[in-house]
ROVO-814558 format. One record per residue (C-alpha): residue number from 1; y negated, x, z. Coordinates in nm, 3 decimals. Layout:
+-----+---------+---------+---------+
|   i |       y |       x |       z |
+-----+---------+---------+---------+
| NUM |       Y |       X |       Z |
...
+-----+---------+---------+---------+
END
This chain:
+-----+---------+---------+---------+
|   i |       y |       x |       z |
+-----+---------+---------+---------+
|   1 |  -3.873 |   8.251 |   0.962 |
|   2 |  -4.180 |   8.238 |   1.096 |
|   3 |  -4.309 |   8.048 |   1.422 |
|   4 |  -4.524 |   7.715 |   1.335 |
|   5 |  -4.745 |   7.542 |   1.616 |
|   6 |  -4.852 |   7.194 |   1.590 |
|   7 |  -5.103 |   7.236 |   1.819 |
|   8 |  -5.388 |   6.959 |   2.003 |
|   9 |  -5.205 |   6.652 |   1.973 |
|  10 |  -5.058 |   6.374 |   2.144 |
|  11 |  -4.675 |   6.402 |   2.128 |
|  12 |  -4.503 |   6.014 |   2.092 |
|  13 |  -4.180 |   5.944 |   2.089 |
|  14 |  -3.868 |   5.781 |   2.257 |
|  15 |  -3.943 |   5.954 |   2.582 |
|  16 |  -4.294 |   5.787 |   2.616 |
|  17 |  -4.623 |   5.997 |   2.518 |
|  18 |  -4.759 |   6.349 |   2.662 |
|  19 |  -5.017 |   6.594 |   2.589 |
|  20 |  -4.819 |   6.868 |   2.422 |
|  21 |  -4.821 |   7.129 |   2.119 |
|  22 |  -4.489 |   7.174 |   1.902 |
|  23 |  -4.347 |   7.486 |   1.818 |
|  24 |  -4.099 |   7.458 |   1.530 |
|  25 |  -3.869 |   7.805 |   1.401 |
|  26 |  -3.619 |   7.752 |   1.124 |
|  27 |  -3.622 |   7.397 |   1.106 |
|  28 |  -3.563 |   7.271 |   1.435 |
|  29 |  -3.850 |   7.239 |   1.773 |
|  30 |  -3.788 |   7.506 |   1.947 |
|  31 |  -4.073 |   7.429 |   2.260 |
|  32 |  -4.326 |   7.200 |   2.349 |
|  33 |  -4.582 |   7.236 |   2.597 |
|  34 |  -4.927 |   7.385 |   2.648 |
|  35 |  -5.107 |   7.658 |   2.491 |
|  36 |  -4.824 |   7.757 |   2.273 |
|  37 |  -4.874 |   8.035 |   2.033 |
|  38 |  -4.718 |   8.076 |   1.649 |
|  39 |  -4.765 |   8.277 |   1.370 |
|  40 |  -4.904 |   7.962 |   1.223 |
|  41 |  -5.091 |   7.698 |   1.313 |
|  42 |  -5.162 |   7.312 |   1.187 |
|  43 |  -5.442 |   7.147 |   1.357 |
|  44 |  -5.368 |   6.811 |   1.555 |
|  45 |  -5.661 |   6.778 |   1.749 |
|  46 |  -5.707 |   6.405 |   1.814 |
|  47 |  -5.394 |   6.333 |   1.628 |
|  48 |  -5.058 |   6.151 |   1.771 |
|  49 |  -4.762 |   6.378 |   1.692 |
|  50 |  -4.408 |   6.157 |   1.624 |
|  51 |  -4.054 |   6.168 |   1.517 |
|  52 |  -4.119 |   6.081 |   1.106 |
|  53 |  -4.114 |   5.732 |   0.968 |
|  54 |  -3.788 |   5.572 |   0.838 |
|  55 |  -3.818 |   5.334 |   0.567 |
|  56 |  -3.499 |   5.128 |   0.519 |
|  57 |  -3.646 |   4.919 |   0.250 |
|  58 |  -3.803 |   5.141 |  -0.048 |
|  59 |  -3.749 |   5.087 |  -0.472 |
|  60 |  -3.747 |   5.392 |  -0.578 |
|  61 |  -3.632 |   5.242 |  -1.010 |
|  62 |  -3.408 |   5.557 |  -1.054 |
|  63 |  -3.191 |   5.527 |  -1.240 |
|  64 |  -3.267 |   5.306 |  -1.506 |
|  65 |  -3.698 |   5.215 |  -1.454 |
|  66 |  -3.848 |   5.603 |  -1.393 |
|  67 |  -4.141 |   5.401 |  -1.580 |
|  68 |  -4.241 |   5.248 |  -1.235 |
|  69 |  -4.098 |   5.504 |  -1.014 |
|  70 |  -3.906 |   5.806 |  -0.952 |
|  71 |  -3.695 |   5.961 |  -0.615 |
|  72 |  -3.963 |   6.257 |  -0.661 |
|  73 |  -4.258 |   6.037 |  -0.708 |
|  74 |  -4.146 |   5.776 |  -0.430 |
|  75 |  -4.042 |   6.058 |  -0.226 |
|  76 |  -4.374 |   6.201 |  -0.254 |
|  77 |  -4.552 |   5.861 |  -0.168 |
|  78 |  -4.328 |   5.832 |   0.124 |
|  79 |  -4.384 |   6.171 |   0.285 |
|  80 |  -4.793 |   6.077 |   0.218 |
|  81 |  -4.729 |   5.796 |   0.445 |
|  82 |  -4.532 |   5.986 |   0.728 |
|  83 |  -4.206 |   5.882 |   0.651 |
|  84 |  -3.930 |   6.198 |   0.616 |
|  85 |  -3.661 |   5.924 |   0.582 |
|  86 |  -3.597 |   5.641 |   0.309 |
|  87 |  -3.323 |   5.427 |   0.205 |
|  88 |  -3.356 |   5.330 |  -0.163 |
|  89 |  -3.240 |   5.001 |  -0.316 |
|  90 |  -2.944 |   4.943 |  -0.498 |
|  91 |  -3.080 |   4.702 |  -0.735 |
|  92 |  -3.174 |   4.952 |  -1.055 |
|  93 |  -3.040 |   4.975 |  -1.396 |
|  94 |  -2.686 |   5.049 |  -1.340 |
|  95 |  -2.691 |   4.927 |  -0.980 |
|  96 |  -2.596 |   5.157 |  -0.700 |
|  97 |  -2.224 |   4.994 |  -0.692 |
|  98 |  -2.085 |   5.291 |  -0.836 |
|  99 |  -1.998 |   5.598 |  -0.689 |
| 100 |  -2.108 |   5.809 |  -0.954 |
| 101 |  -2.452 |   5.690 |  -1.012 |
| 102 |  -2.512 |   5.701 |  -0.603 |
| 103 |  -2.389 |   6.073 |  -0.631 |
| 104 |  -2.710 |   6.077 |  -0.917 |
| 105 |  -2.934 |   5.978 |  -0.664 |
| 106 |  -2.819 |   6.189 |  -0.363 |
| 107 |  -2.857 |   6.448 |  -0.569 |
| 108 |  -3.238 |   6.405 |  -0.717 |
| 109 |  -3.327 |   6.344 |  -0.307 |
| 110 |  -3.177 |   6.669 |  -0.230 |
| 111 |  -3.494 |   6.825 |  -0.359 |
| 112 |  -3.760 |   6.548 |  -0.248 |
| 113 |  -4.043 |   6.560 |  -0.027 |
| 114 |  -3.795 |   6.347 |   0.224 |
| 115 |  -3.487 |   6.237 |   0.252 |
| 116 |  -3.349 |   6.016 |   0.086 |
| 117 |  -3.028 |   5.830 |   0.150 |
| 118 |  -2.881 |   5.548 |  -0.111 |
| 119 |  -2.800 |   5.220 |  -0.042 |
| 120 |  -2.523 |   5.044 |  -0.207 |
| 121 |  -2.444 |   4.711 |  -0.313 |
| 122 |  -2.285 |   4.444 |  -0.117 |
| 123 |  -2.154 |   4.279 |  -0.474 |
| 124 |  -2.066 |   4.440 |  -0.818 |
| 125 |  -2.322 |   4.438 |  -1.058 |
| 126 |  -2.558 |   4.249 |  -0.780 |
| 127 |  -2.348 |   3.947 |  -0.904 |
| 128 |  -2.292 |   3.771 |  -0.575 |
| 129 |  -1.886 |   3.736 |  -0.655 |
| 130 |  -1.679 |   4.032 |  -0.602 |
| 131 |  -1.705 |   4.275 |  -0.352 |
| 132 |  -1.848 |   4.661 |  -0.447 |
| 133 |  -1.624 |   4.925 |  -0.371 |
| 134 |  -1.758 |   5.001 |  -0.033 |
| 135 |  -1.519 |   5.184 |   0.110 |
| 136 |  -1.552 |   5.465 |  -0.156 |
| 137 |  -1.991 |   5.427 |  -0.114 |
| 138 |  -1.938 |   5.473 |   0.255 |
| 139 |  -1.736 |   5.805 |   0.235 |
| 140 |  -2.063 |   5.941 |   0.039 |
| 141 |  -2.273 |   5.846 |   0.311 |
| 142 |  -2.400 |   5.535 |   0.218 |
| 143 |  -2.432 |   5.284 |   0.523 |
| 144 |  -2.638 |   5.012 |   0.412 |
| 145 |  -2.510 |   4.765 |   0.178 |
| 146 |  -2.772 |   4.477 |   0.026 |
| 147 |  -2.775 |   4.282 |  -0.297 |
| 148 |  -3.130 |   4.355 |  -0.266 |
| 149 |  -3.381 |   4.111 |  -0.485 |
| 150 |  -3.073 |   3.866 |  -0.510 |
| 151 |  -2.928 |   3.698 |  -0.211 |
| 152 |  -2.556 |   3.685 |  -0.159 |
| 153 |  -2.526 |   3.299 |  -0.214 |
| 154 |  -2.146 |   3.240 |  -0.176 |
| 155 |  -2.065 |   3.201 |   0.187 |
| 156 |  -1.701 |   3.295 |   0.143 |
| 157 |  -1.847 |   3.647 |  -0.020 |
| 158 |  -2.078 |   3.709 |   0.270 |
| 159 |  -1.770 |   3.663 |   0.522 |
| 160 |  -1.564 |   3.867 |   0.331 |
| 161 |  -1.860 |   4.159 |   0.256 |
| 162 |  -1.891 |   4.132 |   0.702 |
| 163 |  -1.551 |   4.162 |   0.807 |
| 164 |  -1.507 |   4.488 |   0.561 |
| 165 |  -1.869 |   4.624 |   0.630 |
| 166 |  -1.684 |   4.606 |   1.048 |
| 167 |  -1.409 |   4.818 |   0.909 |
| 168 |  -1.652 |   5.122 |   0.836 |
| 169 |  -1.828 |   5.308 |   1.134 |
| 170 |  -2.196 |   5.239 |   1.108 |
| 171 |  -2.193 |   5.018 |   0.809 |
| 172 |  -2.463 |   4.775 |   0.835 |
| 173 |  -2.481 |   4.450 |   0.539 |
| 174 |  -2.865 |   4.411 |   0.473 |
| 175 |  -2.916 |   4.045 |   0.331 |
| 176 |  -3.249 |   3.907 |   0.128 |
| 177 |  -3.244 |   3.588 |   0.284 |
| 178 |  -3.338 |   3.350 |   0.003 |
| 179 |  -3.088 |   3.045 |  -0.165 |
| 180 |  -3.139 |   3.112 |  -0.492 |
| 181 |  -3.122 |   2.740 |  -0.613 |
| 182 |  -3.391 |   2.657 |  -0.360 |
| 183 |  -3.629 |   2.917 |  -0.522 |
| 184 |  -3.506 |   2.909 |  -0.869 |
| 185 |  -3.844 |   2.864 |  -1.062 |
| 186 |  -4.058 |   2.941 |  -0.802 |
| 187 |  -4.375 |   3.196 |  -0.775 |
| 188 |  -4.525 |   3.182 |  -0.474 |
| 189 |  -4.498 |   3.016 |  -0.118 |
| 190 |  -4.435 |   2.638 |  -0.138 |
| 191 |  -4.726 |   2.465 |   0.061 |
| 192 |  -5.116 |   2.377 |   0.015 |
| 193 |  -5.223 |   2.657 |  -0.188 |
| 194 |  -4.929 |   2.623 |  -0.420 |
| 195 |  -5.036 |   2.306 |  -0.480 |
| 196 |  -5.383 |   2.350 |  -0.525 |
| 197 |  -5.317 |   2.627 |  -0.818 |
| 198 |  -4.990 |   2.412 |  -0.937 |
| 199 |  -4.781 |   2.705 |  -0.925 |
| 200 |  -4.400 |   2.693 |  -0.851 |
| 201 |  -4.334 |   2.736 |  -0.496 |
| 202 |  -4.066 |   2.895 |  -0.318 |
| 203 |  -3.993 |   2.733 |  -0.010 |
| 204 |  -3.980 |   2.851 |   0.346 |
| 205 |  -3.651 |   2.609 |   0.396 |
| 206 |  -3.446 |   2.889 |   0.166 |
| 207 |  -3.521 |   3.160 |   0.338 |
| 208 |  -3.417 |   3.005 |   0.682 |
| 209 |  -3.118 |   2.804 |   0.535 |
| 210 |  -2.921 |   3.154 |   0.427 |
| 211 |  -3.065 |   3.285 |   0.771 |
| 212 |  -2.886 |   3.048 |   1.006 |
| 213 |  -2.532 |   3.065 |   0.796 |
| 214 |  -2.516 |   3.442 |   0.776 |
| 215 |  -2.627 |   3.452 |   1.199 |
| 216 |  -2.295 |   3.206 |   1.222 |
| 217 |  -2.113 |   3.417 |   1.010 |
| 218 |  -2.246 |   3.724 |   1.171 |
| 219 |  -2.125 |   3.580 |   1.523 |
| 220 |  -1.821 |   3.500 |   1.355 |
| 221 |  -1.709 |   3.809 |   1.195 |
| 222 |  -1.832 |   4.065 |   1.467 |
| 223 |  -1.999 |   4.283 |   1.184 |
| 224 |  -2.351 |   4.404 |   1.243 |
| 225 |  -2.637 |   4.234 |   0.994 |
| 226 |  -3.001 |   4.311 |   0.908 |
| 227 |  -3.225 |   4.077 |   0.789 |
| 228 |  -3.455 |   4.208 |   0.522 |
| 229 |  -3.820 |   4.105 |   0.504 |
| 230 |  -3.863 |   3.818 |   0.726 |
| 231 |  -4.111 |   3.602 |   0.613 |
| 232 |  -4.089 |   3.264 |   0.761 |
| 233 |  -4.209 |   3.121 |   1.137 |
| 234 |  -3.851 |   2.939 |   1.124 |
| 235 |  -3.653 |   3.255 |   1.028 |
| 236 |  -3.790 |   3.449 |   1.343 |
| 237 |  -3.703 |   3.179 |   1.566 |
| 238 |  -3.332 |   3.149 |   1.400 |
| 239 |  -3.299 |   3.553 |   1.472 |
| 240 |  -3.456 |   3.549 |   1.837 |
| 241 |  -3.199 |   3.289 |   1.919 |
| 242 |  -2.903 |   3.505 |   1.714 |
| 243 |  -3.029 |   3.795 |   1.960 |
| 244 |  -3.016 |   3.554 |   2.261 |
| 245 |  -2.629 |   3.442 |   2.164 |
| 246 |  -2.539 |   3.824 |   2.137 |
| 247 |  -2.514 |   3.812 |   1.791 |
| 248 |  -2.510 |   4.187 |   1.613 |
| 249 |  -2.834 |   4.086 |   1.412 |
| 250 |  -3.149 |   4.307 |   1.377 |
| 251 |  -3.463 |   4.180 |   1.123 |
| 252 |  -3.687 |   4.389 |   0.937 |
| 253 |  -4.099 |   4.273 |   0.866 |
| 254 |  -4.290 |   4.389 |   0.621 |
| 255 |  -4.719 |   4.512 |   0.602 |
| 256 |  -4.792 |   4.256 |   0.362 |
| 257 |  -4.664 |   3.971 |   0.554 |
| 258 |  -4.857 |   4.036 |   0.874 |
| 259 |  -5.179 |   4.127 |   0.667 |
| 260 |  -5.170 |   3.868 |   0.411 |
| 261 |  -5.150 |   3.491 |   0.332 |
| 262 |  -5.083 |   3.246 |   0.058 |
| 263 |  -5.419 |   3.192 |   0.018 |
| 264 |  -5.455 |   3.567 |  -0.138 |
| 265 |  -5.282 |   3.374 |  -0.461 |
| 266 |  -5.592 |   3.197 |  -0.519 |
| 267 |  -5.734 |   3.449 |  -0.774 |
| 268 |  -5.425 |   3.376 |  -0.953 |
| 269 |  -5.407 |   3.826 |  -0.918 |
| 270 |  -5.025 |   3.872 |  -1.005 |
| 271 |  -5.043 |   4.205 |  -0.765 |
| 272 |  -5.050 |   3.919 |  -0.453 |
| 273 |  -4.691 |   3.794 |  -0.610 |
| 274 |  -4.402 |   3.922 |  -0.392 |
| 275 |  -4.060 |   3.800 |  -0.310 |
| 276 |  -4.002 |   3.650 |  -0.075 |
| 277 |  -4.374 |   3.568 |  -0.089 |
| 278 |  -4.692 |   3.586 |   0.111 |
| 279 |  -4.685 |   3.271 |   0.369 |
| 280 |  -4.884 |   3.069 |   0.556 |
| 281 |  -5.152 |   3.128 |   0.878 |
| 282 |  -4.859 |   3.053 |   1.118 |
| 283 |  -4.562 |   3.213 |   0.957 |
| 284 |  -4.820 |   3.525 |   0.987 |
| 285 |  -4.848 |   3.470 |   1.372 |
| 286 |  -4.460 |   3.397 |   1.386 |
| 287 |  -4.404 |   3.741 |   1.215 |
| 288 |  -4.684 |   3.943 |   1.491 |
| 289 |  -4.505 |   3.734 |   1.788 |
| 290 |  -4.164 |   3.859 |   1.678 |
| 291 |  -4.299 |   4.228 |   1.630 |
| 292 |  -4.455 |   4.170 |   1.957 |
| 293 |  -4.132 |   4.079 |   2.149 |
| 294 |  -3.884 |   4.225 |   1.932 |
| 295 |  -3.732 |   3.988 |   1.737 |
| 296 |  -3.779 |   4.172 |   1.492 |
| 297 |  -3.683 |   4.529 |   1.535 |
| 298 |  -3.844 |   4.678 |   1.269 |
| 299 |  -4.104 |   4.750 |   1.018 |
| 300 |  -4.009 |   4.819 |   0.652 |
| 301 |  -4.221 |   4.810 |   0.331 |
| 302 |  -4.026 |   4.741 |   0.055 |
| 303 |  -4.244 |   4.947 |  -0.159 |
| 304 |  -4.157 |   4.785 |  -0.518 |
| 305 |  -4.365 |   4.940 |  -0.817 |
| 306 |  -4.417 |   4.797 |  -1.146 |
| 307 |  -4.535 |   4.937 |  -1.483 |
| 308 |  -4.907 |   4.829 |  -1.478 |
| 309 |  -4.829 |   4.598 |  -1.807 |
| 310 |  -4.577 |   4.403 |  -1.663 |
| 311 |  -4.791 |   4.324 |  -1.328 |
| 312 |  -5.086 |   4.236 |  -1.586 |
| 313 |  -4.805 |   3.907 |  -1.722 |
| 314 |  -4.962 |   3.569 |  -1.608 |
| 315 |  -4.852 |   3.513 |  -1.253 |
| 316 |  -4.574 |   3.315 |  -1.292 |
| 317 |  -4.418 |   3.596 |  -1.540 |
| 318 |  -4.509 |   3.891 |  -1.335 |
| 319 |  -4.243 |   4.043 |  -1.178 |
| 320 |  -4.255 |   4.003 |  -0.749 |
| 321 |  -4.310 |   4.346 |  -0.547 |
| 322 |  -4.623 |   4.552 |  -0.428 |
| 323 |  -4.735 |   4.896 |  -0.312 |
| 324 |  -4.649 |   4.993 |   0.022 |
| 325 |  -4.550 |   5.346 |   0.144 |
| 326 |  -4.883 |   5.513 |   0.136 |
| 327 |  -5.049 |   5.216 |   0.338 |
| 328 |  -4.822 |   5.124 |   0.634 |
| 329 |  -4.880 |   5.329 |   0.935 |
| 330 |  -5.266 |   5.247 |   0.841 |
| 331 |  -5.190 |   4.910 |   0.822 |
| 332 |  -5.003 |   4.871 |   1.139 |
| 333 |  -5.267 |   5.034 |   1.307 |
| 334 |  -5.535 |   4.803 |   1.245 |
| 335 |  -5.318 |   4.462 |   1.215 |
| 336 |  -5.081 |   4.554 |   1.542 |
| 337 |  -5.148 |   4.820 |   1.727 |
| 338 |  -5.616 |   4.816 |   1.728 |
| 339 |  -5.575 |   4.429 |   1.817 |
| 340 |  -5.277 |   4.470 |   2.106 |
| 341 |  -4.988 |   4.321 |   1.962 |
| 342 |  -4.807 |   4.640 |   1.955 |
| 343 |  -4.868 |   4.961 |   2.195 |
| 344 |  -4.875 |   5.265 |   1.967 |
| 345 |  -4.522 |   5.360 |   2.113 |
| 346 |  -4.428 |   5.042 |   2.016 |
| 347 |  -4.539 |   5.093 |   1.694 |
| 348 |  -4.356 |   5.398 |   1.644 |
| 349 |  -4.047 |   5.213 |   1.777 |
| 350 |  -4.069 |   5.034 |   1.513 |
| 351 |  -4.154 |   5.269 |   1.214 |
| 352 |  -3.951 |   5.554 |   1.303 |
| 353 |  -3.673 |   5.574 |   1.569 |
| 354 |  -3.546 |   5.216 |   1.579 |
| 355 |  -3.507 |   5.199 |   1.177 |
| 356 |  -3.369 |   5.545 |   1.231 |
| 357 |  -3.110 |   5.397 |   1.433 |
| 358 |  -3.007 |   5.116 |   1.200 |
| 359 |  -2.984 |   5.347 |   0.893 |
| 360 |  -2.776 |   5.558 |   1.116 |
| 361 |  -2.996 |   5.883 |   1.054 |
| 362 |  -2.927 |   6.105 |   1.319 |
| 363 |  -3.174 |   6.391 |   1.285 |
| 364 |  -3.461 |   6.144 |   1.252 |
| 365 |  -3.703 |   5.945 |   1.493 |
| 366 |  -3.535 |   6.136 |   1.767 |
| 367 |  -3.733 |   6.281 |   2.071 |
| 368 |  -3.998 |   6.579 |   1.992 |
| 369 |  -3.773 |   6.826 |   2.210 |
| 370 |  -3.596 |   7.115 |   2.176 |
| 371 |  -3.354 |   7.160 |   1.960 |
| 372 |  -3.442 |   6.864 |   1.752 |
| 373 |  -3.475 |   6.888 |   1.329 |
| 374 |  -3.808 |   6.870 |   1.303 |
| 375 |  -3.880 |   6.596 |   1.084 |
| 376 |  -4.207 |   6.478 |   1.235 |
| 377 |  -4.521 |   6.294 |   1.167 |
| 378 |  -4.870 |   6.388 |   1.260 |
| 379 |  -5.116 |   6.058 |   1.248 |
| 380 |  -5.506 |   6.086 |   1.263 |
| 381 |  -5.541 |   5.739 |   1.438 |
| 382 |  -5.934 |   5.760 |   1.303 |
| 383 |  -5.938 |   5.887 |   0.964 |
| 384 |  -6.140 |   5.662 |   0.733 |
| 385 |  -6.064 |   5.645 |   0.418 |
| 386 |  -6.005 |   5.377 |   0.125 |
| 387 |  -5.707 |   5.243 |  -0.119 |
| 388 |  -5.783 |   5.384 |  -0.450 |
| 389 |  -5.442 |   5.308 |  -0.674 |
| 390 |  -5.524 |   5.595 |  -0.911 |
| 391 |  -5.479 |   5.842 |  -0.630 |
| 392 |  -5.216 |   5.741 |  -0.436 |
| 393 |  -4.826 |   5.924 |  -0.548 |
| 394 |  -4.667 |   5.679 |  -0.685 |
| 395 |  -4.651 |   5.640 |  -1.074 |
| 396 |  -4.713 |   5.282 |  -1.024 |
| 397 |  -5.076 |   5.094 |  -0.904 |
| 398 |  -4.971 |   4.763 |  -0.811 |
| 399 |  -5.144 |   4.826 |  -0.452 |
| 400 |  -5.278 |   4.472 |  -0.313 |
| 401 |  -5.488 |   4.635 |  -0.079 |
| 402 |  -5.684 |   4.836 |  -0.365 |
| 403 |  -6.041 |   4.896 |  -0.299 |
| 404 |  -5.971 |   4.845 |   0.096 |
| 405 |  -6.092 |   5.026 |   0.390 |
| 406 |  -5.863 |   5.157 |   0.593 |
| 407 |  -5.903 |   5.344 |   0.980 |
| 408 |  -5.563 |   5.560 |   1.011 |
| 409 |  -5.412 |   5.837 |   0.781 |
| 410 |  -5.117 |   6.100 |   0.826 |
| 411 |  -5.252 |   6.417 |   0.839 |
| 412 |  -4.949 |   6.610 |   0.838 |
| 413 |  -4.551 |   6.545 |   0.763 |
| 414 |  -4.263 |   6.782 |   0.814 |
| 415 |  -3.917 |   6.801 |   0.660 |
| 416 |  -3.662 |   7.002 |   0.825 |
| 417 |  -3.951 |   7.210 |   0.941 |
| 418 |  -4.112 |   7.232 |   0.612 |
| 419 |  -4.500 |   7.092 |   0.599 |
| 420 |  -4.422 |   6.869 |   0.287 |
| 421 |  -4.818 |   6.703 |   0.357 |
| 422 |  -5.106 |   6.919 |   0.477 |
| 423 |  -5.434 |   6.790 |   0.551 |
| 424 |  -5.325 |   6.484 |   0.396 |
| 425 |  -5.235 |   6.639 |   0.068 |
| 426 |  -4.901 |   6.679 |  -0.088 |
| 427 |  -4.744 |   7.009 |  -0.070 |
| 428 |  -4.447 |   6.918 |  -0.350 |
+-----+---------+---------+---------+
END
């Protein structure tokens, strides 16, 4: 195999930052230091060189809607965006509660543009009642367990779903933090705006309700919970307190809820609908202070595309979920790290090696050293460039940041030493 040098950059990772070139042989970094030579080269000059991005929130609709999405395509969308890890969602058509159809999935991300590791379900069927088997998911590999796009509602299942998720090393229950009969009906955050356009809201009450039980459960049980998307100003300060009481609880944030408001809505554009949905001016500063100070640990973008016909329903019948794999890093450059909230090692905390961590992904968002897989990132902090949905990877458009100017691009990705992006363009 032959010697690659990544060479001019800024190396960033766990260890702190250093002016450094990568060589990587047969996978793996085999040196990193000055003036190294390779029988290749890629060009980092003015570039920040990282451990990849780890998504552990991404739809990926296979099985069941490869209309919207596939692994390759969202694989491919991913690896655009930096990321060499993902964790897809168990909530396609059959769910990921089955052994079988999780095997299906492994298998198609065996041949992706990164890697991709299944989630399963916390519930069959997503049904909130009787426990998946997740003892036979877990000996496949699967460490995350969510009812994702439904939240488990019975108390008595969520107890049961923690003291079992304890039994099995590294298992992790992911909850979307929403009471479904406080939503039910509901289209968009429940404040002014919704009132202004009379559409259905969903209040912040039910995300922070289901928050506070599962942190007492949580405490209760010993098991380790994630929160998924936090959205609300009360949710943060529910977790930051769970973290203060020693409670096993991490949080995951999303782009589009540090970048946009309620008021987006007003065009009555269904791409703005999301679940849980876009919130208010100070749930927005609530969700940069708890980036800031690590309340919440990481960021996540549950990338959910939809068929272009069923985003262009009337808003209330669209279905929730945006664009967001391509657009991250770029958007947590100019929202966190260009205004100070985050330091750019911060940043790639919380993109790469502390989602790494909760997925329990061992050969990513570790330090740029020897002997490391290298699945890296290489980030051109001032590329220009702008959102055009037609030419971003994934099969779906439903971008809300179409049309938008953006300072921040991945110029490079690497899988298991393979350069999966080159000068920004895919390579499979």
């Amino acid at each position: 195999m032959a010697d690659l040098v990544i060479r001019g950059g800024r190396v960033l990772d766990p260890g702190g930052e250093r002016t450094a070139d990568v060589r990587v042989h047969d996978g793996v970094v085999v040196e990193v230091g000055e003036h190294l030579t390779g029988d290749a080269t890629l060009d980092a000059s003015g570039c920040l060189v990282a451990p990849g991005l780890v998504d552990v929130h991404v739809h990926l609709r296979e099985p069941g809607m490869e209309e919207a999405e596939t692994v390759e395509t969202g694989a491919r969308a991913a690896a655009l965006g930096g990321y060499t890890a993902v964790v897809a969602m168990p909530n396609t058509t059959p769910p990921l509660d089955d052994p079988t159809v999780v095997a299906a999935v492994l298998a198609a991300g065996a041949r992706a543009a990164c890697e991709v590791v299944s989630s399963g379900t916390i519930t069959r069927g997503r049904a909130g009642e009787e426990l998946a088997p997740m003892g036979e998911l877990h000996a496949l590999g699967v460490r995350m367990f969510t009812d994702d796009g439904d939240c488990v509602a019975d108390a008595g299942v969520m107890r049961r779903a923690l003291e079992y998720a304890r039994a099995l090393p590294g298992a992790v229950i992911s909850q979307h933090a929403e009471d479904p009969a406080l939503v039910a009906g509901g289209a968009m955050h429940e404040g002014e705006w919704s009132s202004r356009l009379g559409i259905p809201g969903r209040p912040a009450v039910a995300e922070e309700v289901v928050v506070a039980r599962d942190v007492i459960l949580a405490r209760a049980t010993g098991a380790r919970l994630h929160f998924q998307h936090i959205s609300t100003a009360g949710a943060v300060e529910l977790v930051r307190a769970a973290k203060a009481a020693g409670a096993r609880v991490t949080a995951e944030a999303c782009p589009h809820h540090f970048t946009l408001t309620d008021a987006c809505c007003a065009t009555f554009d269904p791409v703005f609908k999301v679940n849980p949905p876009l919130r208010a001016d100070a749930d927005l500063a609530a969700i940069k202070a708890g980036l800031a100070d690590g309340t919440i640990d990481v960021i996540a973008t549950d990338h959910a595309p939809h068929p272009t016909a069923a985003k262009e329903r009337p808003f209330e019948e669209a279905p929730s979920g945006m664009l967001g794999l391509e657009t991250a890093l770029a958007l947590v450059w100019e929202e966190l790290v260009r205004p100070g909230v985050l330091t750019p090692l911060a940043a790639f905390a919380a993109c790469s090696w502390k989602p790494a961590a909760i997925a329990g992904l061992a050969h990513h968002g570790v330090p740029v050293a020897p002997g490391a897989v290298a699945n890296l990132c290489v980030f051109d902090p001032e590329h220009r460039w702008e959102v055009a949905p037609d030419r971003l990877a994934s099969k779906a458009r439903n971008t809300p940041f179409a049309g938008r100017a953006l300072t921040g691009k991945v110029r490079h990705t690497l899988l298991r030493g393979d350069v999966v992006v080159r000068d920004g363009e895919a390579q499979r």
